[in-house]
N, C-alpha and C positions, 0 to 999 in steps of 0.2 A: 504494500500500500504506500502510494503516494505521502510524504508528509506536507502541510499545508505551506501555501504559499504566505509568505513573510512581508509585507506590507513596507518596503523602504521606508522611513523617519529621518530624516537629516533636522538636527540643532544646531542653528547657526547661530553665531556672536560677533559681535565686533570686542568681548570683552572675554569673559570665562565659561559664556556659555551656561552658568547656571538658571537664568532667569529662564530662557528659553528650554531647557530641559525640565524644569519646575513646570512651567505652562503648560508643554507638550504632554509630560506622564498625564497631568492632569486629568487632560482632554484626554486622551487614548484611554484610560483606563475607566471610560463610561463605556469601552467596547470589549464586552466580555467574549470568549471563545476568536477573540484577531490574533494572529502573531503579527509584532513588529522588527524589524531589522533594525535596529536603531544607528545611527553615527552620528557623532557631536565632533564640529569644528569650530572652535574658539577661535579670538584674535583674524579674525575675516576683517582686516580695517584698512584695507587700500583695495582700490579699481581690479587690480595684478590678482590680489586674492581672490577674489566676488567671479571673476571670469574665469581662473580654475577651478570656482566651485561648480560653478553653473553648468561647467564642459561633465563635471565628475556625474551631477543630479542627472544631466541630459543620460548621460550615459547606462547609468544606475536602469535608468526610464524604459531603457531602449532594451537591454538584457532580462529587466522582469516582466517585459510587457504589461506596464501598472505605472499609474501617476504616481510620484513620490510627496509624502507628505513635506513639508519643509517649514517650522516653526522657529520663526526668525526673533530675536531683541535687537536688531542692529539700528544703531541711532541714524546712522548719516544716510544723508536720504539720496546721496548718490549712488551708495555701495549699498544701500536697499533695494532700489531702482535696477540696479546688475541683477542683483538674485533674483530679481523678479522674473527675468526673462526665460529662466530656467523653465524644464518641463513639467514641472513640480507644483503641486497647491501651495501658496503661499499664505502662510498666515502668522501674521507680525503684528507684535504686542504693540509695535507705535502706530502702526497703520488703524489698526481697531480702537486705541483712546486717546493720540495724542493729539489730535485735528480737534474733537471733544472739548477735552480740556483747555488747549488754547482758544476754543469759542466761549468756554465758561467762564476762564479766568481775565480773558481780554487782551491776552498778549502773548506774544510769537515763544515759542520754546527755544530754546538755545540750537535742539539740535547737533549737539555734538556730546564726544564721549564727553564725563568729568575724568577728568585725570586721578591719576595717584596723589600726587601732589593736592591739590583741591581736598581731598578725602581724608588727610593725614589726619586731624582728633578723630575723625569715625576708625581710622586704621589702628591709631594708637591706643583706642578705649580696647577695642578686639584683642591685642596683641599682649595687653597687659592684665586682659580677664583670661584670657586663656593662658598665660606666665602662670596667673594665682591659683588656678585651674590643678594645672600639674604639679606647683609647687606645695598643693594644699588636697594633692589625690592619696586615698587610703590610710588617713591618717595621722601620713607619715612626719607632722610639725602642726603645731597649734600658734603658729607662730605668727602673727598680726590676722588669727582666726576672726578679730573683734571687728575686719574687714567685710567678711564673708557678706552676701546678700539672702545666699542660704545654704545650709548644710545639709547633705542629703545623706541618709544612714540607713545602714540596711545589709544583711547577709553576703558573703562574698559570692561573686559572681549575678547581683542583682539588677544590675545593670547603673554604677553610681555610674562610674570615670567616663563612657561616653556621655552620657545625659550633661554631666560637668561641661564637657568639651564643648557639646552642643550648645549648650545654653551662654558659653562664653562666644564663640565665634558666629553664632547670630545674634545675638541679643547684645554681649557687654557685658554677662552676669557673672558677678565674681560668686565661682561656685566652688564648695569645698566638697570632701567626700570623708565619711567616717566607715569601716566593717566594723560591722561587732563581730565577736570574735564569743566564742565560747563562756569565756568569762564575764562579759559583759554581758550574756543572756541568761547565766545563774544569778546574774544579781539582781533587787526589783530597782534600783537607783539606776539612772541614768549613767552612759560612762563618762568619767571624771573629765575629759578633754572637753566636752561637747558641753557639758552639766549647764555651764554659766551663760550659752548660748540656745537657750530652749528656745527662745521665740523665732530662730531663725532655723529649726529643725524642720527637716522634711522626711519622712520614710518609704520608703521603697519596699516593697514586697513581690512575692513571685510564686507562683502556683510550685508544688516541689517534684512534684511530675517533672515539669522544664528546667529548674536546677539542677535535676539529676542528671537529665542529659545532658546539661553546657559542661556542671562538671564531671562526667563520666569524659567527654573529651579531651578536658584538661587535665585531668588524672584515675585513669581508669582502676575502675576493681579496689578503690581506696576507700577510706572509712570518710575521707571530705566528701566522697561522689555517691554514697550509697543513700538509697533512697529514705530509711527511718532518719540517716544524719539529716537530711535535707526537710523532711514532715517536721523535724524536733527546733531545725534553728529554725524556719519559718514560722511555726506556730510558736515561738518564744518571741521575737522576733515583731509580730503582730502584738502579742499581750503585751511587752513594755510600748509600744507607740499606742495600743489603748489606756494601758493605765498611763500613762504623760500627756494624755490628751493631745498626741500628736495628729497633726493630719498625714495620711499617706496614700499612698494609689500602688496598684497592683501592675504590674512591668509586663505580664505576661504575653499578652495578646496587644500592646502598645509598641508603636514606634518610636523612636528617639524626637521624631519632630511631637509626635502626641503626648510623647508623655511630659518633653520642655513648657509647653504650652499648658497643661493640665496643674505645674509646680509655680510658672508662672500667675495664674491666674488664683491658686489659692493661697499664695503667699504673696499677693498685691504686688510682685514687681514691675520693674518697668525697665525700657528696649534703656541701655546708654547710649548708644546712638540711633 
């Protein structure tokens, strides 16, 4: 049997290409049972580039006998105008609001990338939540903790140190990460590092069915990965964030963007840049 034909996706950027690949999953993933081929090409920011895109799309067109999707963020409206001419459905995030907005707002948009430069406090807030991020993962220093925007605590392997990273390189948010650790979940007090930072506690939790598997990967046939170890610290694990009256959410069936946005919102932060 035939396997299905795979739908070309081209993401194109004048920049990193994330915006555009953010937009595009979006949209494709209201089409259940499609395969897509996906390719992302960032930095498209001269004429040179946009005409060997356009040659590759044609190309793409002509070999699957199928219109190529093409979800574009590219600012400049000349190197937009290239891509256009491709054999591909064009569908561009400036094309669809940015005519909009400059009718709303009453005046012409720049129309060009912002540079690095331009961005530098937005770059520099990023750069030094994600610094505190790593310098403040698993524990490892309490050391200008009184910094933290929140502290996320929770069994090892529950998903803190992405969630941290996450939430510093989109948002800004100085995140630290605590494991309890065994001892910490024989005691009914909070553990002593965190103690004096309760208001900025968040917990994390995780079905132990799926700990077992993340850590049977990490360390197979061990007494960390075996499944009562994993029933024992999660349901301890839950009782201290019930009894501290902490809030927390369950990791299991969440994404690192869902569950950013889920910590966000119950502990009132807010974007730094």
């Amino acid at each position: 049997m035939n396997s299905p034909i795979r739908r070309p996706a081209f993401f194109v950027s004048d920049r990193t290409g994330i915006t555009s690949e953010n937009m595009g999953d979006a949209l494709l993933e209201q089409f259940n049972g499609l395969k897509f081929k996906r390719a992302t090409y960032p930095f498209v920011d001269t004429p040179d580039k946009a005409r060997a895109l356009v040659q590759i799309i044609n190309r793409t067109a002509e070999e699957h006998e199928v219109r190529p999707l093409v979800f574009s963020s590219i600012v400049n409206d000349e190197i937009r105008t290239i891509v256009k001419t491709s054999a591909g459905l064009h569908l561009s995030f400036f094309d669809a609001f940015l005519g909009q907005l400059e009718d709303e707002l009453g005046m012409r948009a720049r129309h060009s990338v912002v540079s690095r430069a331009q961005n530098t406090e937005r770059y520099d807030a990023r750069m030094e939540a994600v610094n505190f991020a790593l310098n403040h993962d698993d524990g490892v220093s309490d050391k200008n903790l009184e910094e933290a925007d929140v502290i996320l605590m929770g069994v090892s392997r529950s998903g803190k140190t992405p969630t941290c990273l996450y939430l510093a390189l989109q948002y800004g948010i100085r995140a630290a990460n605590y494991p309890l650790t065994p001892e910490d979940l024989d005691s009914t007090d909070l553990p002593r590092m965190v103690k004096n930072h309760k208001h900025k506690l968040f917990g994390l939790t995780i079905e132990a069915e799926r700990l077992h598997d993340i850590r049977q990967e990490r360390r197979p046939d061990s007494r960390y990965a075996a499944l009562a170890t994993c029933r024992s610290e999660v349901a301890d694990a839950q009782a201290m964030f019930r009894r501290h009256n902490l809030p927390f959410t369950n990791t299991t069936h969440k994404s690192v963007e869902e569950l950013a946005v889920s910590i966000i919102q119950a502990c009132h932060l807010k974007r730094r840049f």
